[in-house]
N, C-alpha and C positions, 0 to 999 in steps of 0.2 A: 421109307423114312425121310425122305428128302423131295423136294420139288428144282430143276434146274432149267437153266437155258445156255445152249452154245452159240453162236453166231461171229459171223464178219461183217465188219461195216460196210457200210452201202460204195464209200470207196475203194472199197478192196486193199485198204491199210493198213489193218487192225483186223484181228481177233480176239472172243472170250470167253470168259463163264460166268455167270452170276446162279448163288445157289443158297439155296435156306432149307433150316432141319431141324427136328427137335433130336439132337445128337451134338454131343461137344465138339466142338471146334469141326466143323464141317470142311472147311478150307483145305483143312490138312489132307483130305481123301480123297475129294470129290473132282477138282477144278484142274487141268493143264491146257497150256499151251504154247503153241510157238509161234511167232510173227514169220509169215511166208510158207507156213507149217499149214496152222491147224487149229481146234478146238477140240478137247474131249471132258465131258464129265462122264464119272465112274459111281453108280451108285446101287441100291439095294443092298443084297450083301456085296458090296463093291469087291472086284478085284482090282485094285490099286495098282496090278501088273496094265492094265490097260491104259493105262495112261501113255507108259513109255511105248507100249506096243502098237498101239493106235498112233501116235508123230510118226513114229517106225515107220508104218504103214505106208502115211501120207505124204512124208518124207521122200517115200521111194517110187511117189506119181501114183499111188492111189487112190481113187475117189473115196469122200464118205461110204458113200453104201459096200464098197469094196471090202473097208475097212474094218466096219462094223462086222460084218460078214465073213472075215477073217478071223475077228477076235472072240466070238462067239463058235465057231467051228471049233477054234482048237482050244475050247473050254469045257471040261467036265461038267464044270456048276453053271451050264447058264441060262439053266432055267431061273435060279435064283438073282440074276445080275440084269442088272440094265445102264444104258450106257449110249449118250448122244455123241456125235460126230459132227462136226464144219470142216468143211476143208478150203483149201486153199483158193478154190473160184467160189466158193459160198455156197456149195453144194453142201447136202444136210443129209444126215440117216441117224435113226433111233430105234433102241431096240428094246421090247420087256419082255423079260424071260414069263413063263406060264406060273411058276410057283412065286412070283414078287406077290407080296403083301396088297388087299382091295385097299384103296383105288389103286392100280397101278396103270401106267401108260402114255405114250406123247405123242405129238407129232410134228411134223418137218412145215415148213414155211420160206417165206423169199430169205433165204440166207441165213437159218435160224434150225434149230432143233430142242423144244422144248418136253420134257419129261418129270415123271415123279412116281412113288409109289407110297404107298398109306394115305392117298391123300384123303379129302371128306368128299371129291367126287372129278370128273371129268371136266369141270366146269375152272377147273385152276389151271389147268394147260390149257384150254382154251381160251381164258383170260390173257394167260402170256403172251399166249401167239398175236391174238388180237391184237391187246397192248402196242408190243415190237412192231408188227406189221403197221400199225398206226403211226407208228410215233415218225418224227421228223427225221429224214434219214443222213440231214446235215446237224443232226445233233453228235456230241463226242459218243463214240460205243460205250464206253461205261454209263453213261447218261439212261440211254435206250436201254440196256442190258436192267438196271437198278429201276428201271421203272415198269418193266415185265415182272420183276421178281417182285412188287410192291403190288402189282394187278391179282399175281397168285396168291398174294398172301392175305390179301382183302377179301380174293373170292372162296376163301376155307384153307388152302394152305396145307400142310401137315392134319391130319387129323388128331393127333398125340398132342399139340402147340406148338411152341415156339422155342429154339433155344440159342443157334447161331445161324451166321451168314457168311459169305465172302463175296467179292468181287476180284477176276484178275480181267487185265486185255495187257494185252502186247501189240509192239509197233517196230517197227525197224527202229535202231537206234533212239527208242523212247526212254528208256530207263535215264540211272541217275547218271549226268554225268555223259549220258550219249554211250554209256559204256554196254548194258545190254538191251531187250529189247521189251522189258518189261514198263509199260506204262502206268499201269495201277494191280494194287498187290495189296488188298485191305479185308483183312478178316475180323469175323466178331466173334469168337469161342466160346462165350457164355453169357446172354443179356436178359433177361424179361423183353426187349424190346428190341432185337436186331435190326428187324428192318429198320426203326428208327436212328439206330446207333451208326447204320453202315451210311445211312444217307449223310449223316454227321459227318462222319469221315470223311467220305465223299465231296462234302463242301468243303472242308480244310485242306487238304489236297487239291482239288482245284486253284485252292487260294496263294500255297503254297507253290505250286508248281506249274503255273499259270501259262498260255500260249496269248505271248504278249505281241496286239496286234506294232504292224510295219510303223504306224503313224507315233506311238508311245516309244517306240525304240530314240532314245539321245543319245548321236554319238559319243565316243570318249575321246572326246578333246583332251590334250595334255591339260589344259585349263582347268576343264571338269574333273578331273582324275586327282589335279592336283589340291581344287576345293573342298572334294568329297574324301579323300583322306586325312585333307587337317582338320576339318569338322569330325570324321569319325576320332581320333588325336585325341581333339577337346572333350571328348568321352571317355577316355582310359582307352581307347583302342588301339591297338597297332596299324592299326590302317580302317582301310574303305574295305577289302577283301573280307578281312578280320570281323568287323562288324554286321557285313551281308552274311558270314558260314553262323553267327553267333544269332542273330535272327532269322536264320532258317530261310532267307530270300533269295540263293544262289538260284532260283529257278527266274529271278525277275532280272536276270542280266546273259549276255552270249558275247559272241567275238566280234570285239568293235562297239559294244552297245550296252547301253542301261536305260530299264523302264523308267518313265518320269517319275509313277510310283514309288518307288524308293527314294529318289533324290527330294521329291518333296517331303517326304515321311523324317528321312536325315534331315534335313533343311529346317524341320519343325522343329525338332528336337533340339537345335542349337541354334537359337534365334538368336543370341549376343557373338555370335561368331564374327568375326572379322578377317581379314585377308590381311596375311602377314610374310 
């Protein structure tokens, strides 16, 4: 009922999953991972125990195919289960049980493991693989991940149709805030149009949480810190802080630094501002 792919970026930074279903909220089942960990999706009649058990696994220095291999042994049902692996050097293994729904079946690639079952034919995991393996490998992983799962879905996809998607990856200290390691974490639970929906997303979050290059970084001059607060002021703001958590742009500043992007965007918005 589902088509996926696992993989790690070609720097060895990042791990993920990208996966689409004609099934509610996909997300919630199918996708984990951990940065420095792993990758697992869980699908068919999924057991959802795999997820934890596979990091488990990888966690404790074993390869994909180890892992795989593991989780399958000590499973009654798993003929009916299938279930891709990335691990930590980018090693891959994918498994489909004999009783998974026609088409069922994936296969492994440079740093990748793509799968599905129900699909309209073999020709959707082999899209993905293609795709990924093609694609630019200084591109961001969710980038690459969303544009295989866009290859599968063009080439037949689900046989059933369409109904959600997800995207996760992980980074060391990518998430909000540097605080976990989740980088992207965007699901679509119920669309006529997922893939389109997630790609949406996808652009907002980038726009939002943006990797602002060296050259746009301005320092914070007591100066600047002190302009960019009474401008924010002259708004009803309580500051410059206040203003960036209120427009959602804590991702366009770090320690010591703010994008020009912003400053020019404030800077627009209060063109009678004066220094007082």
């Amino acid at each position: 009922m589902t088509f996926s792919i696992v993989a790690r970026s070609a720097d060895g930074e990042s791990w993920g999953v990208a996966v689409a279903s004609k099934f509610l909220a996909v997300g919630a089942a199918v996708p984990a991972a951990v940065a420095g960990v792993g990758a697992v999706a869980t699908q068919a009649y999924a057991n959802v125990a795999y997820k934890g058990l596979a990091l488990a696994h990888l966690d404790e220095g074993a390869t994909a195919s180890v892992a795989v291999q593991r989780l399958v042994e000590e499973d009654a049902g798993r003929d009916e289960r299938q279930v891709g692996v990335v691990d930590l050097d980018g090693g891959a293994a994918t498994y489909t049980g004999t009783a998974c729904l026609d088409w069922a079946g994936g296969l492994t690639g440079d740093g990748c493991a793509v799968q599905g079952n129900i699909l309209t034919g073999p020709e959707v995991v082999e899209e993905m693989l293609r795709t990924f393996e093609a694609s630019d490998p200084d591109l961001p992983l969710a980038r690459r991940l969303l544009a295989a799962l866009q290859a599968g879905d063009a080439a037949g996809g689900d046989r059933r149709g369409r109904q959600s998607a997800a995207l996760l990856v992980v980074e060391e200290g990518a998430g909000y805030g540097g605080f976990d390691d989740v980088a992207v974490d965007l699901r679509i639970d119920d669309h006529e149009d997922p893939m389109g929906e997630l790609e949406r997303l996808l652009g907002l979050h980038d726009e939002l949480h943006p990797d602002v290059p060296e050259e746009d970084r301005v320092p914070d001059t007591p100066e600047l810190l002190a302009e960019l607060d009474s401008r924010a002021r002259a708004q009803g703001f309580d500051g410059f802080l206040a203003w960036l958590g209120t427009r959602n742009y804590e991702g366009y500043g770090g320690p010591g630094w703010t994008a020009a992007k912003v400053i020019d965007v404030l800077r627009e918005e209060t063109p009678d501002w004066q220094p007082g």
